[in-house]
Backbone as JSON, one array per atom type, in Angstrom:
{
  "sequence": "XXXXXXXXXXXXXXXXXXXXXXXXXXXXXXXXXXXXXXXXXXXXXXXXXXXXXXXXXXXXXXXXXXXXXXXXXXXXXXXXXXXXXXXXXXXXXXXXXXXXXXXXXXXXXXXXXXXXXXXXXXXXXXXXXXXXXXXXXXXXXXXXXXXXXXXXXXXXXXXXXXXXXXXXXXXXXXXXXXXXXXXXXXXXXXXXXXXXXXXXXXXXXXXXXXXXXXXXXXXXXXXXXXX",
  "N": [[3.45, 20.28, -83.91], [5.65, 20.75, -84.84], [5.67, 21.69, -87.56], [4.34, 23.73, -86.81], [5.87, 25.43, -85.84], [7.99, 25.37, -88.18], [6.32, 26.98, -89.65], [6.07, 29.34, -88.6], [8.82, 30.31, -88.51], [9.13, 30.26, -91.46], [7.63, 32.49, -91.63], [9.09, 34.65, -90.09], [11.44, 34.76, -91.23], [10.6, 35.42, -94.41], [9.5, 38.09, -93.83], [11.82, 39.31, -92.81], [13.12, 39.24, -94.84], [11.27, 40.86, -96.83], [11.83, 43.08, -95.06], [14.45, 43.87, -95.93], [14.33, 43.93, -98.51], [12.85, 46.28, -99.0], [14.41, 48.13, -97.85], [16.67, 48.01, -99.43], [15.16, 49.15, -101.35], [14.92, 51.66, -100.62], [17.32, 52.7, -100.22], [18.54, 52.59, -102.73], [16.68, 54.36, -104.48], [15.14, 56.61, -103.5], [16.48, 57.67, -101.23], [18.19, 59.47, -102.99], [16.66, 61.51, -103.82], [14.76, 62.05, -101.42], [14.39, 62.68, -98.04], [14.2, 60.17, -95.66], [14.38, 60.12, -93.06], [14.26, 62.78, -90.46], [16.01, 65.34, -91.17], [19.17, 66.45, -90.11], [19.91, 69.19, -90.58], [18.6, 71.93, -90.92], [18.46, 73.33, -92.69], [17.63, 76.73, -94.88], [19.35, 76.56, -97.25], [19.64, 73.52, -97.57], [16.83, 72.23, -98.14], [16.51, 74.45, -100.76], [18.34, 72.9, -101.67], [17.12, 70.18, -102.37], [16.33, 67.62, -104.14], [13.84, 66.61, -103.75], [10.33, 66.48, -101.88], [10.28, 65.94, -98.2], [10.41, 63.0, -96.76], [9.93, 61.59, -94.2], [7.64, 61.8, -92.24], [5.64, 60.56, -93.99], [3.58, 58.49, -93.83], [2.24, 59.79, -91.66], [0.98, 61.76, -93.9], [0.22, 60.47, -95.92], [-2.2, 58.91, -97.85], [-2.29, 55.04, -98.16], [-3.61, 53.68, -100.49], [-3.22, 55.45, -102.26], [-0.94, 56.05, -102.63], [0.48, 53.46, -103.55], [-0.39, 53.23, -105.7], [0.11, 55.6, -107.4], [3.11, 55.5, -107.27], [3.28, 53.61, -109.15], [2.56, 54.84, -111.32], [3.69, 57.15, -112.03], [2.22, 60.73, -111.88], [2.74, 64.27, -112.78], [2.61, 65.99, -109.97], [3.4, 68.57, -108.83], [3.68, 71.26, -110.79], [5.52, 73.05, -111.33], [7.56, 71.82, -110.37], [9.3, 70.57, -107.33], [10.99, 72.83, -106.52], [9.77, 75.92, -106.81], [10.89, 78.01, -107.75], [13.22, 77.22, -109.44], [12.29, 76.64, -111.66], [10.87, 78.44, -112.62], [9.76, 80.99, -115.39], [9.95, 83.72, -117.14], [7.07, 84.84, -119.23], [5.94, 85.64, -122.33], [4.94, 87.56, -122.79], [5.57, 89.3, -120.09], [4.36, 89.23, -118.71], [2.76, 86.9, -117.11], [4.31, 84.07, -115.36], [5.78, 80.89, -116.41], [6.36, 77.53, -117.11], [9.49, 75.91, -117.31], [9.16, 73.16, -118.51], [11.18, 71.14, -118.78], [13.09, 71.21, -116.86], [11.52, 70.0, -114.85], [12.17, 67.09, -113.09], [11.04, 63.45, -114.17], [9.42, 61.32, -111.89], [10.51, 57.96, -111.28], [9.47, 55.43, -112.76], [7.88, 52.36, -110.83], [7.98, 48.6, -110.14], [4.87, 46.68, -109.95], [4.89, 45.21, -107.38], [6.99, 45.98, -106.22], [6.14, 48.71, -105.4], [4.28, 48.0, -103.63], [6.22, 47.05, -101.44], [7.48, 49.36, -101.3], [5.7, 51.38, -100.8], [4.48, 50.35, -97.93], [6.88, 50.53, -96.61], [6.96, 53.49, -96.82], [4.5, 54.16, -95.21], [4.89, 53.56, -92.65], [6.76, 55.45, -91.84], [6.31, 57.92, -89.74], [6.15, 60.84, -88.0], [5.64, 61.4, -84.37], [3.14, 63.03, -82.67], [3.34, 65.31, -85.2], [1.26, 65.15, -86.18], [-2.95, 65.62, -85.24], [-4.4, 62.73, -84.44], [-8.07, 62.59, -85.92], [-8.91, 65.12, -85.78], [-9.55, 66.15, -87.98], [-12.81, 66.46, -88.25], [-14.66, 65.48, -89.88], [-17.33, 66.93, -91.03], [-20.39, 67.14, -92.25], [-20.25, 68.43, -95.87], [-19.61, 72.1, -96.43], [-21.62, 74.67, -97.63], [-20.23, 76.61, -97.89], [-17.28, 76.45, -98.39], [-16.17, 75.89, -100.56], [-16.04, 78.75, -102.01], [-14.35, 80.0, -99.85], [-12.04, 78.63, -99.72], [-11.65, 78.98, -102.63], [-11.39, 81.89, -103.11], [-11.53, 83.59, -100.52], [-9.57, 82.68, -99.01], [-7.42, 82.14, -100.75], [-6.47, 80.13, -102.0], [-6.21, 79.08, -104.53], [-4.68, 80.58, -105.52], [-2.2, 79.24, -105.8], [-2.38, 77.02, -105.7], [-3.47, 74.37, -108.05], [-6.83, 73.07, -108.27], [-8.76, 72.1, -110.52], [-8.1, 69.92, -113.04], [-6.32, 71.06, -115.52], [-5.6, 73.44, -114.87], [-4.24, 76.87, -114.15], [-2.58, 77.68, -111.76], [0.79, 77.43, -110.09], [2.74, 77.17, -108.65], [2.63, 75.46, -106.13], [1.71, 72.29, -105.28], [-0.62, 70.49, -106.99], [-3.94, 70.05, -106.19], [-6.45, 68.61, -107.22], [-6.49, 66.22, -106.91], [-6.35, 65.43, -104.0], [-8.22, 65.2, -102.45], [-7.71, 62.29, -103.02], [-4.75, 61.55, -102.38], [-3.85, 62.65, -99.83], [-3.96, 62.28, -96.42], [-6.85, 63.61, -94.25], [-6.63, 64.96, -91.98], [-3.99, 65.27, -91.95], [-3.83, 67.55, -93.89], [-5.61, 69.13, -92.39], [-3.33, 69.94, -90.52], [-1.33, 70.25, -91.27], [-2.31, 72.77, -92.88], [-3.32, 74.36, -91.03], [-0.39, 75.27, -89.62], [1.64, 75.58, -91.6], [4.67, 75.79, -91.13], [5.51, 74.04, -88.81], [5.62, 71.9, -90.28], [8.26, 72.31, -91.9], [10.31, 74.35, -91.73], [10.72, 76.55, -93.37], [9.0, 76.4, -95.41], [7.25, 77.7, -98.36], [4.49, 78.31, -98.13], [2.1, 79.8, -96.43], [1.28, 80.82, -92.91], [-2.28, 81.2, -92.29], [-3.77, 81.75, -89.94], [-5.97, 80.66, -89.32], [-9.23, 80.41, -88.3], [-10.56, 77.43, -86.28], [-13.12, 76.74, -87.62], [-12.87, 77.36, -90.26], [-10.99, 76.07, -90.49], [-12.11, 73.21, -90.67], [-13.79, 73.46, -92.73], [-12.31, 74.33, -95.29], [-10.3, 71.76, -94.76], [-12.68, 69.81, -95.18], [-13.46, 70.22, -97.73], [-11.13, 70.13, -99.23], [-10.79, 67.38, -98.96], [-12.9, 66.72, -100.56], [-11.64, 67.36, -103.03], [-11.07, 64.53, -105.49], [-10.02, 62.53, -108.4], [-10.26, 59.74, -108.62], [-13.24, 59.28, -108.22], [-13.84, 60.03, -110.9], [-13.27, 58.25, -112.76]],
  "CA": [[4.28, 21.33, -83.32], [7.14, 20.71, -85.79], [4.67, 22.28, -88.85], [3.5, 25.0, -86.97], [7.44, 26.05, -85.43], [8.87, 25.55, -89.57], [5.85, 28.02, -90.47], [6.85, 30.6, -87.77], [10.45, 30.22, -88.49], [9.81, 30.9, -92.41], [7.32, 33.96, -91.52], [10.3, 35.79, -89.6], [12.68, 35.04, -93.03], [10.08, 35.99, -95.39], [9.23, 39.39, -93.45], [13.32, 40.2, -92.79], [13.81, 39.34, -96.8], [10.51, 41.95, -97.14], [12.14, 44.82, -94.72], [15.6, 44.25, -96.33], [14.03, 44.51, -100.24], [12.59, 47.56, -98.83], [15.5, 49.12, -97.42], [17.44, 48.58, -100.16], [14.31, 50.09, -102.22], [14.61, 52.84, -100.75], [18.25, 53.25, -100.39], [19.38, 52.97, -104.05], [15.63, 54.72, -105.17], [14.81, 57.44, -102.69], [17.26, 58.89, -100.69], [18.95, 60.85, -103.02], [16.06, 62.81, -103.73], [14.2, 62.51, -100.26], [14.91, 62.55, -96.93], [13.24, 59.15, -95.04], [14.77, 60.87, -91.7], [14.19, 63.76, -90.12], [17.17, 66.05, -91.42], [20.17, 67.26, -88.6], [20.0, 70.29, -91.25], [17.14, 71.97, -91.04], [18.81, 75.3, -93.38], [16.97, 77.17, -96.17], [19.65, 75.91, -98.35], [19.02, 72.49, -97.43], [15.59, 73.05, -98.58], [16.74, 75.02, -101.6], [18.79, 72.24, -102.84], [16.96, 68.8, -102.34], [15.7, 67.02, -105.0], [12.3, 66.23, -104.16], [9.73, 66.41, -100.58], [11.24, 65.23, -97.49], [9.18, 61.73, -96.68], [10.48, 60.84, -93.23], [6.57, 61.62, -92.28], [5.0, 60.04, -95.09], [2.63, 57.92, -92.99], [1.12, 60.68, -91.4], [0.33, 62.28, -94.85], [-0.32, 60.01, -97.65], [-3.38, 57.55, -98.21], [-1.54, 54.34, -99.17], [-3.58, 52.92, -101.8], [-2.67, 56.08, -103.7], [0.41, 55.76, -102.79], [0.88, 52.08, -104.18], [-0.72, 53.22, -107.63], [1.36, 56.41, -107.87], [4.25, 55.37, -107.17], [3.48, 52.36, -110.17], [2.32, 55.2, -112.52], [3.65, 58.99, -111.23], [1.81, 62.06, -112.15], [3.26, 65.65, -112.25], [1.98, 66.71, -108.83], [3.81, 69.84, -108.65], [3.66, 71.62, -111.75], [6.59, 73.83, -111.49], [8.62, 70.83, -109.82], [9.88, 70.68, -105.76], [11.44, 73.8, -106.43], [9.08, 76.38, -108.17], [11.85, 78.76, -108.34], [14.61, 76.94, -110.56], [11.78, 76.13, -113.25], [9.89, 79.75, -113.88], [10.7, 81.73, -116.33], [8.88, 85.02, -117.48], [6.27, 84.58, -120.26], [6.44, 85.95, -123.72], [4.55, 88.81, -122.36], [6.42, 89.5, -118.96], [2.82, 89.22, -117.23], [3.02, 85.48, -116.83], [5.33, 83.01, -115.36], [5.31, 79.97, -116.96], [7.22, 76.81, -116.71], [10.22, 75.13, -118.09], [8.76, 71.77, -118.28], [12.53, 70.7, -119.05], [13.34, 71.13, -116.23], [11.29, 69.49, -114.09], [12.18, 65.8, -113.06], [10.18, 62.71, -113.96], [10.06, 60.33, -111.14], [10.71, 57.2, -112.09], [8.26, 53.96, -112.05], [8.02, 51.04, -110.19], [6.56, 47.46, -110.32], [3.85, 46.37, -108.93], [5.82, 44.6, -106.26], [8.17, 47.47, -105.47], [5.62, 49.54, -105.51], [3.57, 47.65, -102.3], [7.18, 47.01, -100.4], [7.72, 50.74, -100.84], [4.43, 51.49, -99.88], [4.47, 49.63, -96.63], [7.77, 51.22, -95.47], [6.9, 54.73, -96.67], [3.76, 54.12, -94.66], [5.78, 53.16, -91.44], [7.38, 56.53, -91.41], [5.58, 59.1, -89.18], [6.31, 61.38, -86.01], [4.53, 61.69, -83.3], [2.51, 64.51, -82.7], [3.14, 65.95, -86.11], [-0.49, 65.46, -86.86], [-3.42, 64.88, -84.71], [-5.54, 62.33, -85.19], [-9.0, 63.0, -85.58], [-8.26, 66.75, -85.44], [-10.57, 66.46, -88.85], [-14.46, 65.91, -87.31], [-15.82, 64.93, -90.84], [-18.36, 67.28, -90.83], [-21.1, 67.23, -93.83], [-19.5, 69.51, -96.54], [-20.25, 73.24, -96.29], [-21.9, 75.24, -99.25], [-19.37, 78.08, -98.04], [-16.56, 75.69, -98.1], [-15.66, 76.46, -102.13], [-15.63, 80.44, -101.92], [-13.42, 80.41, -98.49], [-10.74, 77.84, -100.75], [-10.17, 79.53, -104.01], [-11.7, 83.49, -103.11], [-11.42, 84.24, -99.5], [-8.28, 82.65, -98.75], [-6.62, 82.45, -102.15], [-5.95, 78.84, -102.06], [-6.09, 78.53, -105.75], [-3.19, 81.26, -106.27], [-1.02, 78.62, -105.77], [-2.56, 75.51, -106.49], [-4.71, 74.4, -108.74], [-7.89, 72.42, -107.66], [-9.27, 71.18, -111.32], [-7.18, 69.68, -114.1], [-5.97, 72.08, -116.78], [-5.93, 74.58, -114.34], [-3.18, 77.65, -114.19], [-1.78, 77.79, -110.44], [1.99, 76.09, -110.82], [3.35, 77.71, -107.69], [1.97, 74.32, -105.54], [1.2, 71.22, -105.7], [-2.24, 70.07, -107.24], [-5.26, 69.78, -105.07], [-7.48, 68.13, -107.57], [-6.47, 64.26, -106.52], [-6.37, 65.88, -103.24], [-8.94, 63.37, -101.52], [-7.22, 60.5, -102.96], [-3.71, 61.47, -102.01], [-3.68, 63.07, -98.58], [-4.95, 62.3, -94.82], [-7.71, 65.2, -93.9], [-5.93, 65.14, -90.57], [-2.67, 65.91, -92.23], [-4.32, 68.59, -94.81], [-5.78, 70.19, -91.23], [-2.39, 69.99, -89.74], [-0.53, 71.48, -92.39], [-2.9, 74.0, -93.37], [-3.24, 75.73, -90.18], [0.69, 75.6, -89.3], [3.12, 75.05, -92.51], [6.09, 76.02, -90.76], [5.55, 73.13, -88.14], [6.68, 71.17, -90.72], [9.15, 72.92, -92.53], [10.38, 76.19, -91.12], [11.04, 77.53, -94.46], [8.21, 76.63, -96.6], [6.59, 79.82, -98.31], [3.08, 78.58, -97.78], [1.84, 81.29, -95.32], [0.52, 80.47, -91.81], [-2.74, 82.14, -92.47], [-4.23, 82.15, -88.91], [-7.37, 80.73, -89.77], [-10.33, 79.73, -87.22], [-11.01, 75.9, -86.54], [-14.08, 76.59, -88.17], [-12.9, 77.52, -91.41], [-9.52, 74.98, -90.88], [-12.17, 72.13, -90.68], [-14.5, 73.65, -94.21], [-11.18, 73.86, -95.98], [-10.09, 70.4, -94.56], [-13.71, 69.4, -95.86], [-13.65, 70.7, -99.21], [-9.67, 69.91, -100.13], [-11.58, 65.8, -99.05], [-13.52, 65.99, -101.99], [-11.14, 67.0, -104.78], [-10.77, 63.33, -106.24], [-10.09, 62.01, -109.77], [-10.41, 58.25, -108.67], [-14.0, 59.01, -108.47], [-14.47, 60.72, -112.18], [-12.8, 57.44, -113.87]],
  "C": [[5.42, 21.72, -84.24], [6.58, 22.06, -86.71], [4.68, 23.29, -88.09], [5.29, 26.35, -86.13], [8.1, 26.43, -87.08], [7.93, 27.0, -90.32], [6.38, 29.51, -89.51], [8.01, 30.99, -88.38], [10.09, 31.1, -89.6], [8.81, 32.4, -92.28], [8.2, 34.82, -91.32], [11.42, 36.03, -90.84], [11.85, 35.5, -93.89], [9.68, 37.82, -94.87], [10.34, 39.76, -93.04], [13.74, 40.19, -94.46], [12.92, 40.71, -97.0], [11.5, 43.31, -96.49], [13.6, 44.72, -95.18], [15.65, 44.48, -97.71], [13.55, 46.01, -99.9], [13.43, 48.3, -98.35], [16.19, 48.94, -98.39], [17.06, 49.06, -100.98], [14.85, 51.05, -102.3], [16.15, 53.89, -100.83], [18.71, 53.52, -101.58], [17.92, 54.3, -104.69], [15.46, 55.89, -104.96], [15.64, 58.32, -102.0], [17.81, 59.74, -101.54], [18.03, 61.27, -103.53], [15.3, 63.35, -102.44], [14.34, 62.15, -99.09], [13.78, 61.46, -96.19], [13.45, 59.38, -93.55], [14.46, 61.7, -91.65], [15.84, 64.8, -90.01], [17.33, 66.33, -90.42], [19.73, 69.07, -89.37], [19.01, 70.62, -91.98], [17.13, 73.53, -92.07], [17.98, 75.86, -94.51], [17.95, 76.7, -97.57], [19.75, 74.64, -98.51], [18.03, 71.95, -98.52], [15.97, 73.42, -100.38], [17.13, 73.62, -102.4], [18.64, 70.38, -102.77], [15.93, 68.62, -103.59], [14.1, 66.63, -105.01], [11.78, 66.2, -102.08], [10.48, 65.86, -100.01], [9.59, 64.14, -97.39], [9.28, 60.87, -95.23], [8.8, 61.12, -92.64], [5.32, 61.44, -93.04], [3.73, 59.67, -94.69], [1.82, 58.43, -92.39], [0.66, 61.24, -92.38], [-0.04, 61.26, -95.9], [-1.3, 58.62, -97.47], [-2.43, 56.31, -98.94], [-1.91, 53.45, -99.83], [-3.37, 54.22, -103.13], [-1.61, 56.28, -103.74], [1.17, 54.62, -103.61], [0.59, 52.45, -105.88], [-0.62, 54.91, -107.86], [2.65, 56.55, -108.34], [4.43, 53.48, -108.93], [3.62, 53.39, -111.48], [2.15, 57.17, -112.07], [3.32, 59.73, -112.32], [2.71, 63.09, -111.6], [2.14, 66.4, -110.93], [2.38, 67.92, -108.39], [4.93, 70.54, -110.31], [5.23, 72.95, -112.15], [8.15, 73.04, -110.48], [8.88, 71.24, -108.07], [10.22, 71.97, -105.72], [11.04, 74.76, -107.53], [10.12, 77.32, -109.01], [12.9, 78.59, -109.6], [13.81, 76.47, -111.91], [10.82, 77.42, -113.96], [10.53, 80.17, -114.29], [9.37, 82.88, -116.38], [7.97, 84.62, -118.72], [6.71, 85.54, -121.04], [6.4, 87.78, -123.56], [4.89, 89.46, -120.87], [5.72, 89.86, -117.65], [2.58, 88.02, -116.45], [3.89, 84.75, -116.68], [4.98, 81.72, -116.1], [6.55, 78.94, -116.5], [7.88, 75.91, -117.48], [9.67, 73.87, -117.85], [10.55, 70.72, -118.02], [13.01, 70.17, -117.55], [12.85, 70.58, -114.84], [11.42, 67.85, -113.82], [11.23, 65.15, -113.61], [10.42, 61.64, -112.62], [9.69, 59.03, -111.97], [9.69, 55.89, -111.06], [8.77, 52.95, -111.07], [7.18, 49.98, -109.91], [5.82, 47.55, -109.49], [4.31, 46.04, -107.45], [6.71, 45.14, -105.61], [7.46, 47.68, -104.95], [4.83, 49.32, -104.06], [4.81, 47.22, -101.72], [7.65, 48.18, -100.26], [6.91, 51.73, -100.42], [4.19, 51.33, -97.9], [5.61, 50.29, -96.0], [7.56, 52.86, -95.28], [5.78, 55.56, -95.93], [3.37, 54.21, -93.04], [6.77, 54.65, -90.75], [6.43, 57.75, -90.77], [6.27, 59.67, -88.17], [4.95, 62.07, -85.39], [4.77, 63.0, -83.15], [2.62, 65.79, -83.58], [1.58, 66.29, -86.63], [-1.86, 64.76, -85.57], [-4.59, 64.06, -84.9], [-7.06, 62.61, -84.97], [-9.71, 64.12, -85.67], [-9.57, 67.31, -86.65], [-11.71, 65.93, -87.66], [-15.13, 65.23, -88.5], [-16.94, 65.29, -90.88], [-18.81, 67.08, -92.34], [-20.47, 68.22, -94.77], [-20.67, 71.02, -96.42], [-20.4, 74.07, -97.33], [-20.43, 76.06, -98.94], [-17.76, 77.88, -98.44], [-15.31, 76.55, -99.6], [-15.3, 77.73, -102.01], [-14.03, 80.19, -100.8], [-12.35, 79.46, -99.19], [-10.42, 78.67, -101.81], [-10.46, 81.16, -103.8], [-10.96, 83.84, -101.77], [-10.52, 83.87, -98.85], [-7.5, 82.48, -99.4], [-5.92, 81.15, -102.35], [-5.35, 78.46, -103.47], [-4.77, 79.66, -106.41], [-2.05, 80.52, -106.62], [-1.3, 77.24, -106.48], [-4.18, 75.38, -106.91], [-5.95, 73.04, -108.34], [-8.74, 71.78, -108.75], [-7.9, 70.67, -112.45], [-7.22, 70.56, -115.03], [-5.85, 73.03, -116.03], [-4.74, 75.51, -114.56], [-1.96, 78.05, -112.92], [-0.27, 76.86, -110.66], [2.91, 76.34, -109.59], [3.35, 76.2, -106.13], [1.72, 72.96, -106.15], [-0.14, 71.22, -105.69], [-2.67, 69.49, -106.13], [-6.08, 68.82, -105.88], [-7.65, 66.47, -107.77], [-6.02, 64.68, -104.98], [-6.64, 64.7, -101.95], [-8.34, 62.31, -101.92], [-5.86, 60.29, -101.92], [-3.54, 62.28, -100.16], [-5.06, 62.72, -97.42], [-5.42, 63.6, -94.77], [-7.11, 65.13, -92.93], [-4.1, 65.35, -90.47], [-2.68, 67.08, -92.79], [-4.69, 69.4, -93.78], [-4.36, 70.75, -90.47], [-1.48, 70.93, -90.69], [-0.84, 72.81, -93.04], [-2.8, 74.87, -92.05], [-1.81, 75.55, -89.63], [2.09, 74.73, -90.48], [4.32, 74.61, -92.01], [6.45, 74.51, -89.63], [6.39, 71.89, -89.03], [7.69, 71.18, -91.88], [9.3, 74.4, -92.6], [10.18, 76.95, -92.24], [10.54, 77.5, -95.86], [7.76, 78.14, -96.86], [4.81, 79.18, -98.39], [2.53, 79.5, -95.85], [0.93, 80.37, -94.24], [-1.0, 81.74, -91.77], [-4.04, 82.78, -91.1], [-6.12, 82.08, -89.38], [-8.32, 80.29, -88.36], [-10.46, 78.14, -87.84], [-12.17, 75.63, -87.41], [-13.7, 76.41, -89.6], [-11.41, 76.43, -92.07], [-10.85, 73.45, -91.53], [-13.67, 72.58, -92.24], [-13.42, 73.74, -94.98], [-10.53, 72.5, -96.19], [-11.01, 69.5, -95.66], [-13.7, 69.38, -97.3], [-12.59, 70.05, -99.57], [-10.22, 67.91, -100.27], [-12.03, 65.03, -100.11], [-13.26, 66.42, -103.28], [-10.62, 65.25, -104.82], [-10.43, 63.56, -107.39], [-10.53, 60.79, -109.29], [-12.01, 58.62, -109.05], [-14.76, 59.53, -109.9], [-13.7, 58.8, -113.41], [-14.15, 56.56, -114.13]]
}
């Protein structure tokens, strides 16, 4: 009884040492570029002038084993940075934007061991009824799926869906399936504003049909599976 009371005991200290390395992860690491709350101040200049995604529903969007080996070894996922505005510039020829690379942050690494205690809390963050579950069906993929993504709803104006691609206005689609829940990618695609009044991705009033062949398709951009 003794043994199995001293292992209890040090479980509860080894899992308050874990959620207090992770809170102070995230306090010196994270907050000042992203919000782990749900902002009082919900303003367009808010918005305008935060450093990087808000993450207080993380958990409903992000897969977290690509979270754990992102956050060890970050990629530019948004090619014209959080804020596409403060990094275009006009091209040479005044037909093309292009982008100050300069100016876009790097985020910065973290060990292995961070990297799964900041995992686990940024995992822990969701709200209810932001996303529903399920909401994807997982249907078989649909030939039509491709056209209705980069033609018939212009998906690819913004973001780009292979590597090397030209879209800079968005974040990349083409680790898509690794990094996002399909039941967050449905949720966000058919109502942006739900979670952030003052994104400029457009509510484009699509049918469930064509929310859950978009859903489908955005599933199977990967990289994990081309390595």
């Amino acid at each position: 009884m003794k043994a199995t009371r001293l292992l209890s005991a040090l479980t509860v200290l080894i899992a308050s040492a874990l959620n207090a390395q992770a809170a102070d992860l995230l306090s010196q690491q994270c907050v000042s570029c992203h919000a782990i709350s749900k902002p009082a101040d919900t303003s367009l200049e808010r918005m305008l002038g935060r450093g990087g995604p808000d993450l207080y529903y993380a958990g409903n969007k992000f897969n977290k084993a690509w979270l754990q080996a992102w956050l060890q070894n970050p990629t530019v996922l948004r090619p014209g940075g959080v804020m596409y505005a403060k990094t275009v510039k006009a091209g040479a020829d005044r037909t093309v934007d292009t982008i100050d690379a300069s100016k876009v942050p790097a985020h910065p690494k973290l060990s292995a061991a961070d990297a799964a205690v900041a995992a686990d809390l940024l995992m822990a963050l969701k709200v209810d009824g932001l996303v529903t579950p399920g909401a994807f069906k997982n249907e078989p993929p649909n030939s039509m799926a491709p056209m209705l993504f980069s033609k018939l709803r212009g998906c690819t104006s913004c973001h780009t869906a292979k590597q090397g691609g030209s879209a800079t206005s968005g974040p990349e689609l083409y680790s898509a399936g690794d990094r996002l829940q399909p039941d967050f990618v449905y949720a966000f695609t058919k109502d942006p504003q739900k979670f952030d009044a003052h994104t400029w991705m457009p509510t484009l009033g699509l049918t469930d049909s064509d929310l859950q062949k978009i859903t489908g398709h955005i599933a199977t951009l990967k990289t994990s599976e081309k390595k």
